[in-house]
N, C-alpha and C positions, 0 to 999 in steps of 0.2 A: 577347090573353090572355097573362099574364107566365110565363113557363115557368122552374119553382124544382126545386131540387134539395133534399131532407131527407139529410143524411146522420146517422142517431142509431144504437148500437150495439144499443138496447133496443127488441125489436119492439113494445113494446105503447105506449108514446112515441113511437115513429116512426110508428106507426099512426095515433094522435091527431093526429100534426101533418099528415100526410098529409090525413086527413078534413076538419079545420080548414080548411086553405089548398083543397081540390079545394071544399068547401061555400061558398067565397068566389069561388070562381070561377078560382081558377088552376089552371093545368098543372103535375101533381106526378109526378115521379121519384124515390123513393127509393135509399140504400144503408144496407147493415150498417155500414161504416166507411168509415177516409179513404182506403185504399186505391181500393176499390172506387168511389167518389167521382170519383177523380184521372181512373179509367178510364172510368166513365160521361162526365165531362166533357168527357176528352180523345176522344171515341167521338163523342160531340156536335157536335166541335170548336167545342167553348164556345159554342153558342148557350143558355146559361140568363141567365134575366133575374135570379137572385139564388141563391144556396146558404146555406141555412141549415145550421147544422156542430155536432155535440156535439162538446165541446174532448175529452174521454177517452173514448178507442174502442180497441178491439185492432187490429193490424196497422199501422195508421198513424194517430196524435193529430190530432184536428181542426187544432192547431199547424202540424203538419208539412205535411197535407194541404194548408193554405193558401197554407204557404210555396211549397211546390210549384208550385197553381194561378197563383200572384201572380207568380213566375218564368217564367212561357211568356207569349210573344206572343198565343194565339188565346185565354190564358184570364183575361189580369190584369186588363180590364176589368170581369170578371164581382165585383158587392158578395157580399162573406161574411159570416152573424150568426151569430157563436158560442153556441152555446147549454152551459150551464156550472148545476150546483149547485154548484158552488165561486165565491164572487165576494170572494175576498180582490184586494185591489187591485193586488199581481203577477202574480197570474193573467188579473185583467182586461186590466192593461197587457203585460202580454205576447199576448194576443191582438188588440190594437192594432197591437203590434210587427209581429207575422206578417203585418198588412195586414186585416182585419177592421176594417167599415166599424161594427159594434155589437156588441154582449155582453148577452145575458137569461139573465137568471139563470132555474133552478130552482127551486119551480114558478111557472110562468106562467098566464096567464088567457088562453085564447084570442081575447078582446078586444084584447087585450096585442099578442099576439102580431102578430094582422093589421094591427092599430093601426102599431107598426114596419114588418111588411113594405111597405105601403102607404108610409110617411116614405120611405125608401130607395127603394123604386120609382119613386119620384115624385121624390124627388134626383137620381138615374140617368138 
């Protein structure tokens, strides 16, 4: 069973996604933000099979958070999907830039969603 990380700033979206991925049959850990994220991961020492990321959250931006995970040894193998209502194409390609293996836009279909995690999983 693939063990995923949600990190969304908004509990009732983070809740959804949580429910979504654990109804599908994975292992879910959530965070508030990327902060908290970095440290769930680094806590882990990067055993998750994918993090899915909201790009703006307080304390540390999905962005940043990434850059982070993607600069340490025990955690750059780990795939990131940014999850974003903003999908102008700098926004997209700059979470590209940070290492982010995909970008879903706001709102999604929970079909949608598993649909990618499953692609990526299965890439990985």
């Amino acid at each position: 069973m693939a063990k995923i990380l949600v990190a969304e700033d908004d509990q009732d979206i983070r809740e959804l996604i949580v429910l979504t991925l654990q109804f599908s049959g994975f292992d879910v850990d959530s965070a508030e933000d990327g902060a908290v994220a970095v440290k769930i991961v680094q806590a882990n020492q990067g055993q998750f099979d994918l993090i899915l990321m909201d790009v703006r959250m307080p304390n540390m931006t999905g962005f940043e958070a990434c850059r982070q995970l993607k600069e340490q040894e025990t955690t750059k193998h780990i795939p990131i999907i940014f999850l974003s209502a903003k999908g102008q194409e700098a926004e997209v390609q700059a979470g590209l830039d940070a290492g982010a293996e995909q970008y879903i836009l706001k709102p999604f279909s929970p079909d949608d969603l598993i649909s990618t995690v499953n692609t990526i999983l299965n890439k990985n």
